[in-house]
C-alpha positions in Angstrom: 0.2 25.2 -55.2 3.4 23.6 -55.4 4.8 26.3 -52.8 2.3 25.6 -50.5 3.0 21.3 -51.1 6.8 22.9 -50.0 6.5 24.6 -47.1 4.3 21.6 -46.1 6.8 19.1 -46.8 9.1 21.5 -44.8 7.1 22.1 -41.7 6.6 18.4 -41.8 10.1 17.7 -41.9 10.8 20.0 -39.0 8.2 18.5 -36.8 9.9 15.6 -37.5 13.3 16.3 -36.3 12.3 17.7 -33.0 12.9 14.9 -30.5 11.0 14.3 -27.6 12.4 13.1 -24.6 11.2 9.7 -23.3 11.7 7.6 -20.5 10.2 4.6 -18.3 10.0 4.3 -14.4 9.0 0.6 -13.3 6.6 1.9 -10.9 5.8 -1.4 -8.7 9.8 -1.4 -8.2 10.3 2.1 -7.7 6.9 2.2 -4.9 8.5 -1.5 -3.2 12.0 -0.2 -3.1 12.1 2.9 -2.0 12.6 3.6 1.8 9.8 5.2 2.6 7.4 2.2 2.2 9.7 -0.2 4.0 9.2 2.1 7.0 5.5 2.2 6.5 5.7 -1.5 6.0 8.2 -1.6 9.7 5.7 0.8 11.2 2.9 -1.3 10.5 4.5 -4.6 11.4 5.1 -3.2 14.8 1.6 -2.0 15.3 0.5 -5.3 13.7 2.7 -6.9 16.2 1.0 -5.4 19.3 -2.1 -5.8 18.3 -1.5 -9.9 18.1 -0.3 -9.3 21.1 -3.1 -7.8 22.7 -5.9 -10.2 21.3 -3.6 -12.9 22.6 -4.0 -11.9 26.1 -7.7 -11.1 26.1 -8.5 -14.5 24.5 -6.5 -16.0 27.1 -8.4 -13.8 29.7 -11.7 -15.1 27.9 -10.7 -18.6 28.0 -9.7 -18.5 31.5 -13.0 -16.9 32.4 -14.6 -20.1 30.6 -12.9 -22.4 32.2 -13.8 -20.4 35.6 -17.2 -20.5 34.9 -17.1 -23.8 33.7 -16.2 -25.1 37.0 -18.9 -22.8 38.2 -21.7 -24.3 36.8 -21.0 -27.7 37.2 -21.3 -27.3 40.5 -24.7 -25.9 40.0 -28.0 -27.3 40.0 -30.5 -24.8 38.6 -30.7 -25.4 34.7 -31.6 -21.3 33.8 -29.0 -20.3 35.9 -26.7 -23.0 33.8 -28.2 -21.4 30.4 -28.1 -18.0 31.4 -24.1 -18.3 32.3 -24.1 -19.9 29.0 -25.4 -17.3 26.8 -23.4 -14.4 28.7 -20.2 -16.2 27.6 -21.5 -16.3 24.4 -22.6 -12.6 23.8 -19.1 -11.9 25.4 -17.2 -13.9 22.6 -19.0 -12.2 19.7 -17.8 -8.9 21.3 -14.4 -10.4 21.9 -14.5 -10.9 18.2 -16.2 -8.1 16.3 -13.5 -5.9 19.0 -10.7 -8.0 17.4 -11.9 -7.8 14.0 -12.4 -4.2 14.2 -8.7 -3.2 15.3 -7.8 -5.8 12.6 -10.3 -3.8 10.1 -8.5 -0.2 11.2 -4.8 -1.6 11.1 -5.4 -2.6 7.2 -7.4 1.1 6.3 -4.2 2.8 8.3 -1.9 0.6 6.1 -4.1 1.7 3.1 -4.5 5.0 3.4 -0.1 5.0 4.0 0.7 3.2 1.1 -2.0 5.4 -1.2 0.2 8.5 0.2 3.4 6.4 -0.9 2.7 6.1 -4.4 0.7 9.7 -4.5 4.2 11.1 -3.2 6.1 8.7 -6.0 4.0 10.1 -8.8 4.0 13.3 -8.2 8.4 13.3 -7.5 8.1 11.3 -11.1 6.3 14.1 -12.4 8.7 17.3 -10.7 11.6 15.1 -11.9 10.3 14.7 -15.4 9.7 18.7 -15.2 13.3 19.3 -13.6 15.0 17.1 -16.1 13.6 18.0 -19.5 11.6 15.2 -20.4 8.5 15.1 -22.4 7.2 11.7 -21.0 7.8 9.4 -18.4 5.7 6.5 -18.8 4.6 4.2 -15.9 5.2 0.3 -16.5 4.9 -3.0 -14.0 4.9 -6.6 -14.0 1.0 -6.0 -14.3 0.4 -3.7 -16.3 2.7 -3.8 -18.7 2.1 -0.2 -20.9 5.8 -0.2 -21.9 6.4 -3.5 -24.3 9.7 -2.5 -25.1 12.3 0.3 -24.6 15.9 0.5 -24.6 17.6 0.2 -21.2 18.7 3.8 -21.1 15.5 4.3 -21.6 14.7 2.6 -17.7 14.9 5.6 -14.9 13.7 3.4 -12.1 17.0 2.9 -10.1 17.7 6.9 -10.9 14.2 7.8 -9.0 14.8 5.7 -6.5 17.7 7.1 -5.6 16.3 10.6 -6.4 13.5 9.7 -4.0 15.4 8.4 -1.1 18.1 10.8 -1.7 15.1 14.0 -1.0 13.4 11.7 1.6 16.2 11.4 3.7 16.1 15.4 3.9 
C-alpha cells in the first residue's frame, strides 16, 4: 500500500511539472486589424458607393416623371384618368423601393458572408499557428466576451498573428 500511495504521489508530481503552453489572441482586434478585412470593408464601401449612386439617379428619374405627370394631369379633366395616373405612380414607387431595398438587402448578405470568411480564415491561421508553434491553447478573448480575465502580457499573441496573418496574406 504505501508503494502504491508512492508511485502516486510520483506520477502526480510529474503531471505536475509538465507545462502547457498557453497563450491569448484578442480576436475582435486581430479580425479589425488585419488587412484583409479592411479590403473587404474598401471593397464594400465602393460597391456601397455605387449603389447610392444608382438609387440617386432613378429617384431623381422617378421624381422627374412625377413632376411630368403632374403637369399632365392638371391639365386634364377626366377624374379616372386623373386616379388611374395616380395609382401607376404609385405601384411604380413601391417597385422603386422594394428594387432599392433589395440591392441594399444583397450588399449587407455579400458583406456578411465576407466577413464570416474573414474570421473562419483567422481561426483556422490561430489554430495552424498554435499547431506550428507548440502551444497547447490559444484562447480567444474580446471586449465582449471577455473568457480571458487575466493573463500576463507575454501571454497576448494578438500583434504576433496579425503580423503572422498579413505577413501569409500578402503571399
Amino acid at each position: 500500500m504505501k508503494k502504491l500511495s508512492i508511485a502516486v504521489l510520483a506520477l502526480m508530481a510529474l503531471t505536475s511539472c509538465q507545462k502547457q503552453k498557453m497563450a491569448f489572441v484578442d480576436t475582435g482586434k486581430v479580425v479589425n486589424e488585419i488587412k484583409l478585412k479592411k479590403n473587404v470593408e474598401e471593397k464594400f464601401k465602393q460597391k456601397e458607393a455605387a449603389l447610392t449612386q444608382k438609387t440617386d439617379s432613378l429617384k431623381l428619374a422617378f421624381q422627374t416623371e412625377v413632376q411630368e405627370a403632374s403637369a399632365l394631369a392638371s391639365k386634364m379633366k377626366d377624374q379616372s384618368k386623373i386616379q388611374q395616373l395616380s395609382q401607376s405612380f404609385q405601384q411604380k414607387d413601391q417597385m422603386l423601393s422594394r428594387q432599392i431595398q433589395s440591392e441594399q438587402q444583397g450588399l449587407a448578405n455579400d458583406y456578411r458572408t465576407e466577413i464570416d470568411s474573414v474570421i473562419n480564415n483567422v481561426k483556422s491561421f490561430v489554430k495552424d499557428y498554435g499547431k506550428t508553434n507548440g502551444y497547447d491553447y490559444i484562447l480567444g478573448t474580446s471586449d465582449n466576451t471577455a473568457s480571458v480575465m487575466y493573463a500576463k502580457d507575454t501571454s497576448d499573441l494578438t500583434e504576433e498573428i496579425i503580423e503572422a496573418f498579413n505577413a501569409e496574406n500578402n503571399k
